[in-house]
C-alpha positions in Angstrom: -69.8 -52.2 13.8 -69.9 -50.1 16.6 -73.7 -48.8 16.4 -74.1 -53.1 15.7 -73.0 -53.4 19.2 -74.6 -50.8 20.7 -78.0 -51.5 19.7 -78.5 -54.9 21.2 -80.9 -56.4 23.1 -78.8 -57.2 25.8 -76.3 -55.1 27.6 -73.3 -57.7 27.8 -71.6 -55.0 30.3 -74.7 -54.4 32.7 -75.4 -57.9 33.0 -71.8 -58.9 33.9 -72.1 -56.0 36.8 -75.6 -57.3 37.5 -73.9 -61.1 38.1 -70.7 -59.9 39.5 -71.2 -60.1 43.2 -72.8 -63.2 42.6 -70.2 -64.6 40.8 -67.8 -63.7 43.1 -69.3 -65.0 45.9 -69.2 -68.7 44.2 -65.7 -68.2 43.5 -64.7 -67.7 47.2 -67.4 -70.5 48.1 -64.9 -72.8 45.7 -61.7 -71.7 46.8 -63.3 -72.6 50.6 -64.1 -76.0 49.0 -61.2 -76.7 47.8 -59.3 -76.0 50.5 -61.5 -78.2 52.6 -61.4 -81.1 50.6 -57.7 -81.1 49.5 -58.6 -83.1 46.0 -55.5 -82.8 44.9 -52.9 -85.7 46.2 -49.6 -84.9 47.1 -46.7 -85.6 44.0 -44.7 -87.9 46.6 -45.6 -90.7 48.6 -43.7 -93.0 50.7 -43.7 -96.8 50.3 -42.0 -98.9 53.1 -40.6 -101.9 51.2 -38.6 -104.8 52.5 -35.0 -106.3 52.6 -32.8 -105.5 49.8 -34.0 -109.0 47.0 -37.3 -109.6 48.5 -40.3 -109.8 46.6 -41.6 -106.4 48.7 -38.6 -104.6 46.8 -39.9 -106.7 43.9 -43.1 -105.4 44.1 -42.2 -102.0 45.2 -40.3 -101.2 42.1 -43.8 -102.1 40.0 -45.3 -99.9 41.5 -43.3 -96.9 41.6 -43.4 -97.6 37.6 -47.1 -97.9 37.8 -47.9 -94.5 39.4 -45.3 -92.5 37.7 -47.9 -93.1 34.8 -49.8 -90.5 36.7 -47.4 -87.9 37.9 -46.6 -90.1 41.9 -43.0 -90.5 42.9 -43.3 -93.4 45.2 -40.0 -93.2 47.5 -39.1 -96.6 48.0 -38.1 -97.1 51.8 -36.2 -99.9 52.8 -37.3 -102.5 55.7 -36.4 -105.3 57.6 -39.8 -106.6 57.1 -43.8 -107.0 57.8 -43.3 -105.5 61.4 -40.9 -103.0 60.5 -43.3 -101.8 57.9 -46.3 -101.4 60.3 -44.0 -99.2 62.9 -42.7 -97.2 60.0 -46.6 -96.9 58.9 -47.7 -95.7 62.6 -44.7 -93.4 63.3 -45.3 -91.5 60.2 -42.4 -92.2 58.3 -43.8 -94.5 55.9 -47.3 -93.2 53.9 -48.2 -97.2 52.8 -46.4 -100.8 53.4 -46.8 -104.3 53.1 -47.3 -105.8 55.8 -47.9 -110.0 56.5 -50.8 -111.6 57.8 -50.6 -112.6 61.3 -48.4 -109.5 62.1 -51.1 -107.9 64.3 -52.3 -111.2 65.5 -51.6 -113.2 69.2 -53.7 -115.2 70.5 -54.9 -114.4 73.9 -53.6 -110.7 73.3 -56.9 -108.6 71.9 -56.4 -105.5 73.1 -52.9 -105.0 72.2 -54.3 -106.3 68.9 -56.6 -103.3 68.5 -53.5 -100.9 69.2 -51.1 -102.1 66.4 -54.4 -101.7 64.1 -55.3 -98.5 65.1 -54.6 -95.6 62.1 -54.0 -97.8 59.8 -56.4 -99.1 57.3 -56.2 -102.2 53.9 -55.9 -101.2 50.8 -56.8 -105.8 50.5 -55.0 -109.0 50.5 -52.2 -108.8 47.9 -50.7 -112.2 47.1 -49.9 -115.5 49.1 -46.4 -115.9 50.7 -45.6 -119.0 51.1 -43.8 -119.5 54.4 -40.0 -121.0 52.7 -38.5 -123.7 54.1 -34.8 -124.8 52.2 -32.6 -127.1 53.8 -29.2 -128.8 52.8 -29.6 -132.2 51.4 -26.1 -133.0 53.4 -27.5 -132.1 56.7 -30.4 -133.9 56.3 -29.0 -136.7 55.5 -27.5 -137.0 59.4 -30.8 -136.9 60.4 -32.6 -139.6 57.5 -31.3 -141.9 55.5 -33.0 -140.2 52.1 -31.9 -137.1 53.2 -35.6 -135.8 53.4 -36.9 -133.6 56.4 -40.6 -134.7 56.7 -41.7 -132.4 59.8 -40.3 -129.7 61.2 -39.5 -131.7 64.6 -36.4 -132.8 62.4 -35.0 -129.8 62.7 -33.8 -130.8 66.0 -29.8 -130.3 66.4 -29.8 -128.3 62.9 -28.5 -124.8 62.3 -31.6 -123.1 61.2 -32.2 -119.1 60.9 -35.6 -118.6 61.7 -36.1 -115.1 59.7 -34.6 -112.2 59.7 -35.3 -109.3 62.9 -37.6 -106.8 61.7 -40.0 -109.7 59.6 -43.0 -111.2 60.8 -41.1 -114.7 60.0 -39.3 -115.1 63.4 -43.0 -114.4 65.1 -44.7 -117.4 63.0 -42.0 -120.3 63.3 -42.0 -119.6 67.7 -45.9 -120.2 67.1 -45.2 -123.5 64.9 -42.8 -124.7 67.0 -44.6 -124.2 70.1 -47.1 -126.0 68.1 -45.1 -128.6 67.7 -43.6 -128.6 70.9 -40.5 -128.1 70.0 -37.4 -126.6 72.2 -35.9 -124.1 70.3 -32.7 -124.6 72.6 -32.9 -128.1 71.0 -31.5 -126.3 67.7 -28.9 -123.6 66.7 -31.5 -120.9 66.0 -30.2 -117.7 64.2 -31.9 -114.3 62.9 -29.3 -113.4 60.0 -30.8 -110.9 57.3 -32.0 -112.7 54.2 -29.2 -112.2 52.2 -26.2 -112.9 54.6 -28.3 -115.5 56.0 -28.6 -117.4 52.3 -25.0 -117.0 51.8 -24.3 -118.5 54.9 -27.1 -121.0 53.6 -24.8 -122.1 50.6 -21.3 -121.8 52.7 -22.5 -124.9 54.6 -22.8 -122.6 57.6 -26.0 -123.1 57.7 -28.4 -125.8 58.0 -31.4 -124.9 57.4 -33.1 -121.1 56.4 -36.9 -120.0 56.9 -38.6 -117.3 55.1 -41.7 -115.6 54.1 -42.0 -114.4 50.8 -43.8 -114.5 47.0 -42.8 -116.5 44.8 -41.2 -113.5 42.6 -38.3 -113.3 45.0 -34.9 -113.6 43.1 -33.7 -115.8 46.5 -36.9 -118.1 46.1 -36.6 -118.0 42.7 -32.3 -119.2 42.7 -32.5 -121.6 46.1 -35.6 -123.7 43.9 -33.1 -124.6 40.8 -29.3 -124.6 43.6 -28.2 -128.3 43.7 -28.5 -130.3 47.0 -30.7 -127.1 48.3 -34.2 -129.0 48.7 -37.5 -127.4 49.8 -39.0 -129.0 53.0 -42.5 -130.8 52.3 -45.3 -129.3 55.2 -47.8 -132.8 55.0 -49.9 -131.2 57.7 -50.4 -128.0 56.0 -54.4 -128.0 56.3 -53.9 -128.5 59.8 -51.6 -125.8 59.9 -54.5 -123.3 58.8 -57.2 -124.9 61.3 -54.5 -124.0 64.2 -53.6 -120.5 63.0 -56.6 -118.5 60.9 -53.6 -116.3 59.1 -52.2 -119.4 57.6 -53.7 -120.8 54.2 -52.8 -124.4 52.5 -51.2 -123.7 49.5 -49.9 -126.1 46.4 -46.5 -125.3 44.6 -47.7 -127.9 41.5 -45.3 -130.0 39.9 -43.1 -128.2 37.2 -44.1 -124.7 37.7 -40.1 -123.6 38.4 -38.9 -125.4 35.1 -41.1 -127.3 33.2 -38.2 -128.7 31.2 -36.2 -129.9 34.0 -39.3 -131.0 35.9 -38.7 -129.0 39.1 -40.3 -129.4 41.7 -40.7 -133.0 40.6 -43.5 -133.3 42.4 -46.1 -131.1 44.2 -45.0 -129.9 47.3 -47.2 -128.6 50.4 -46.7 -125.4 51.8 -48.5 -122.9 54.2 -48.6 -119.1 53.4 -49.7 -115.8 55.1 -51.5 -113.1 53.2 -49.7 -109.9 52.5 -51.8 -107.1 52.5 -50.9 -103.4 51.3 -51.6 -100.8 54.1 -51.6 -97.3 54.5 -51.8 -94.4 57.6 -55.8 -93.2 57.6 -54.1 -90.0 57.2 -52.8 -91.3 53.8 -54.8 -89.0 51.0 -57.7 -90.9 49.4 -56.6 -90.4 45.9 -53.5 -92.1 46.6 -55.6 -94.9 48.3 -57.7 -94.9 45.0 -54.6 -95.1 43.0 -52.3 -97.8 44.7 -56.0 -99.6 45.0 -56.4 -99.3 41.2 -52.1 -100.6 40.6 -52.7 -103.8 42.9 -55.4 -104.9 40.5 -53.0 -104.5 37.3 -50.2 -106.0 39.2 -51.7 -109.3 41.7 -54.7 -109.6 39.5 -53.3 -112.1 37.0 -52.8 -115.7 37.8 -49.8 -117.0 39.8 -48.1 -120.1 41.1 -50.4 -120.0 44.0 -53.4 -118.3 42.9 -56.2 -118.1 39.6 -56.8 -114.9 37.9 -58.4 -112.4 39.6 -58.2 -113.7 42.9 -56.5 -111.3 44.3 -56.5 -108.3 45.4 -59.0 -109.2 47.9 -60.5 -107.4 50.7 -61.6 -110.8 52.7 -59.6 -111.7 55.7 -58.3 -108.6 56.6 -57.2 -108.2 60.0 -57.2 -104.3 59.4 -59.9 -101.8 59.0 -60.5 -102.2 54.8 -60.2 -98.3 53.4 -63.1 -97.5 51.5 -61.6 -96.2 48.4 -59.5 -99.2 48.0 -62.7 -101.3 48.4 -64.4 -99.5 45.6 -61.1 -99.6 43.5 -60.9 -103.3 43.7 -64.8 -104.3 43.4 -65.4 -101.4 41.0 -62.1 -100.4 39.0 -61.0 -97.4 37.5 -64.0 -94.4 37.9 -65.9 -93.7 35.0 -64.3 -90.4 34.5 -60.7 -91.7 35.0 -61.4 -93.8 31.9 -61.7 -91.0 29.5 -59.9 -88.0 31.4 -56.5 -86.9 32.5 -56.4 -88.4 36.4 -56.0 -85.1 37.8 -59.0 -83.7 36.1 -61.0 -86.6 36.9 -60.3 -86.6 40.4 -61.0 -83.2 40.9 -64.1 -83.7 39.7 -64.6 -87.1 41.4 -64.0 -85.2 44.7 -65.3 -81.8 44.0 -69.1 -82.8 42.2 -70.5 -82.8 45.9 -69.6 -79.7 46.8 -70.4 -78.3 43.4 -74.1 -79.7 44.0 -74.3 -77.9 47.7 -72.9 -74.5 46.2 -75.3 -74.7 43.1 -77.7 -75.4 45.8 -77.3 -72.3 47.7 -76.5 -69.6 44.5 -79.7 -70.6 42.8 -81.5 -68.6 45.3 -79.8 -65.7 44.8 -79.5 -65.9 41.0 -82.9 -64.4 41.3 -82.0 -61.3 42.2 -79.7 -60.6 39.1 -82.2 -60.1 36.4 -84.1 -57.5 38.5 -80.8 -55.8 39.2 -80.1 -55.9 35.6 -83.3 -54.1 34.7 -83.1 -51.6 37.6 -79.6 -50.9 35.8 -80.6 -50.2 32.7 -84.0 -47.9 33.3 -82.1 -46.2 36.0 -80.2 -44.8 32.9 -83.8 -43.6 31.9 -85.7 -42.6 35.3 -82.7 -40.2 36.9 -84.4 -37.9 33.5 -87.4 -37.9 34.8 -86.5 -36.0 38.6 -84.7 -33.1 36.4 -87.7 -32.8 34.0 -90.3 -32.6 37.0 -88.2 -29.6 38.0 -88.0 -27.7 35.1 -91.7 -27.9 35.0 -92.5 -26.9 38.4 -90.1 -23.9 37.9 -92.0 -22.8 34.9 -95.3 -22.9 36.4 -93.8 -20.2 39.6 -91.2 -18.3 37.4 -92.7 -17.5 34.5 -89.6 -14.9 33.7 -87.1 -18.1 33.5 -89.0 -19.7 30.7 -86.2 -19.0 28.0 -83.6 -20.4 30.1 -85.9 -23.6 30.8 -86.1 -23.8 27.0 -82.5 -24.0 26.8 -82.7 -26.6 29.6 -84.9 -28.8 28.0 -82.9 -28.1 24.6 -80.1 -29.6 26.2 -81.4 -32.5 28.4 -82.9 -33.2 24.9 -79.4 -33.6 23.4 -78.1 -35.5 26.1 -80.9 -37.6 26.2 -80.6 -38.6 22.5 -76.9 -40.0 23.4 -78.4 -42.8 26.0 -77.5 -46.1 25.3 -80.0 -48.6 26.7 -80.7 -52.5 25.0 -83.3 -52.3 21.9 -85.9 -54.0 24.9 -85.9 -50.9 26.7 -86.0 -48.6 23.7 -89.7 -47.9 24.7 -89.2 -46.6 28.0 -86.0 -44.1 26.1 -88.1 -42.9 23.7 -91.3 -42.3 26.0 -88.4 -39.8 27.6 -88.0 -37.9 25.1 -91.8 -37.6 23.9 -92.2 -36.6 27.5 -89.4 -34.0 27.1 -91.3 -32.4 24.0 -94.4 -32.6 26.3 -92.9 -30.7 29.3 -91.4 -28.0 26.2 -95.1 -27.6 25.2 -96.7 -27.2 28.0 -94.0 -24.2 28.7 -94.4 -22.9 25.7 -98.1 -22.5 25.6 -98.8 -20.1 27.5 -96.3 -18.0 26.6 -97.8 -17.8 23.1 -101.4 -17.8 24.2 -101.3 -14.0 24.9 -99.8 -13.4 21.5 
């Protein structure tokens, strides 16, 4: 076995010497790679949420489910709302957030538009949120005789809490009612948190309570099916969205809370904002890809409000939309994420470019390792050929040291025979030692010429 391995045709040893410097260098070259593109996301993200029962916690809690498929805490962080969320988001205590439509928007007010939307960039539109409107049936009946509010200039001497602080709610009923023209001294306006604010709701404290949110929200979900709790009809709701370009028409159809017990008993209008997932730009762009890739599992099947698939979108954005998040949503999952650990995949994903620029610039070079190879090897053969000169040169001028030349030659001989060199260079080893017995007979002769 040993002889087997030593008469090869290729010196396994020699050539990993021959490579090594080369190989080296494109192991620093990845390390600097790596390093510079960061491929690897970081195991925790933050996600700025919203009030304790909202549909942001709601959806916050799917997913922190759906990335932990993948190895990502999400850290939930608890919010008063949309603009809450977008200063958590630019003072760097939040990573991501949802964030309503028509939080960056005033009219007239451009520039300081442009400075809530710098950093931050859309990962798309989520879901609709319809903007909530519940009053008491006994109130309203002070005000009609069928106890049915029919515009929202009825609220007029009502106890109404107008959203919670912290929400983009409070923001969009001033710009309705200034729509309307209404006074809001002409009411008992209030800006209770969502859940005191429905318990005070259902105390009789309150009038009247306004909120944004999906239908998925546990408080949406129990004020639809509360007794003598009725949700307020908007019959101008496409004029609503010519007014104000973050506002959509929406439908909530007849029967889609309880079929059985036919509620809503008919359809009712409503208007709704577009809540859109954003993140910092400093957010890392797996992440994006990944919370991207969640929305479409998660808002991509058909709602109360909505058909399959239309949403996540990436139309109406009033942010900046992230590019990874755009080819997430129009594209899906990568190819490679399909078949491969995510990890593995995105490593690649994220490292195949730089791998194309360093096999770029070692190609070159690789050149230079098959001549070093066989400079290697003969080398093992030529360094012979400087001692042998010299034993001959000394035997033409010093005839008297002929003998101990002999012994010389005898020995280089010996030493000679022990080379190991690849079977494809075998010719050059033995032309050495036919060259060896030259040299010998050449010293020889003419020593025995006189006798």
């Amino acid at each position: 076995m040993p002889k087997a391995i030593r008469y090869t045709l290729l010196s396994v040893r020699d050539l990993l010497i021959s490579a090594g410097p080369l190989a080296v260098l494109a192991v620093a070259l990845l390390v600097l790679a790596y390093l510079w593109l960061d491929p690897a996301p970081p195991k925790r993200v933050r996600l700025a949420t919203g009030p304790a029962q909202s549909a942001y916690e709601e959806f916050g809690k799917r997913y922190q489910a759906e990335l932990a498929k993948n190895g990502i805490e999400v850290v939930l962080v608890p919010s008063g709302g949309s603009i809450s969320n977008a200063r958590l988001l630019r003072e760097g205590k939040a990573d991501l957030g949802f964030v309503q439509g028509g939080t960056a928007s005033r009219p007239g007010d451009e520039g300081a538009q442009a400075a809530r939307t710098e950093g931050l960039v859309s990962l798309g539109s989520l879901f609709l949120e319809p903007l909530w409107l519940f009053y008491r049936e006994d109130a309203a009946r002070k005000k009609t005789r069928d106890g049915t509010l029919r515009a929202l200039t009825d609220l007029a001497g009502l106890r109404v809490n107008a959203g919670s602080r912290g929400s983009g709610v409070p923001r969009i009923t001033r710009q309705l009612f200034e729509a309307n023209h209404i006074d809001p001294a002409s009411m008992t306006v209030s800006q209770l948190e969502q859940t005191p604010a429905t318990v005070a709701f259902l105390d009789g404290q309150l009038d009247a309570i306004v909120f944004a949110s999906a239908p998925e929200s546990l408080m949406v979900q129990m004020l639809l099916q509360t007794p003598g709790v009725r949700l307020m009809d908007f019959a101008q709701s496409e004029a609503y969205s010519r007014r104000f370009g973050f506002l959509s028409p929406v439908v909530l159809p007849r029967g889609i809370v309880d079929l059985a017990r036919d509620l809503p008993p008919q359809d009712v209008r409503l208007v709704a904002t577009t809540t859109a997932l954003l993140a910092r730009e400093q957010t890392h762009p797996a992440l994006v890809q990944l919370f991207a890739q969640a929305a479409r599992n998660l808002h991509g099947p058909a709602g109360w409000f909505n058909r399959a698939r239309a949403f996540p979108t990436i139309e109406h954005s009033e942010y900046p939309i992230s590019r990874e998040a755009e080819r997430a949503i129009q594209s899906g999952s990568p190819f490679l994420q399909r078949y491969l650990p995510f990890w593995l995949a995105n490593l690649v994903e994220r490292m195949w470019l730089a791998l194309g620029i360093i096999i770029a610039v070692l190609l070159p070079l690789s050149r230079i390792v098959p001549p070093l190879y066989a400079f290697r090897i003969r080398s093992r053969v030529f360094r012979w050929y400087g001692q042998l000169r010299a034993i001959e040169e000394r035997a033409a001028q010093e005839p008297e040291a002929v003998p101990e030349l002999l012994q010389e030659l005898e020995a280089m001989d010996r030493r000679v025979a022990q080379v190991a060199v690849p079977l494809s260079y075998a010719d050059e080893l033995y032309a050495l030692r036919a060259n060896i017995h030259l040299v010998r007979g050449r010293i020889v002769a003419p020593v025995a010429a006189p006798a």
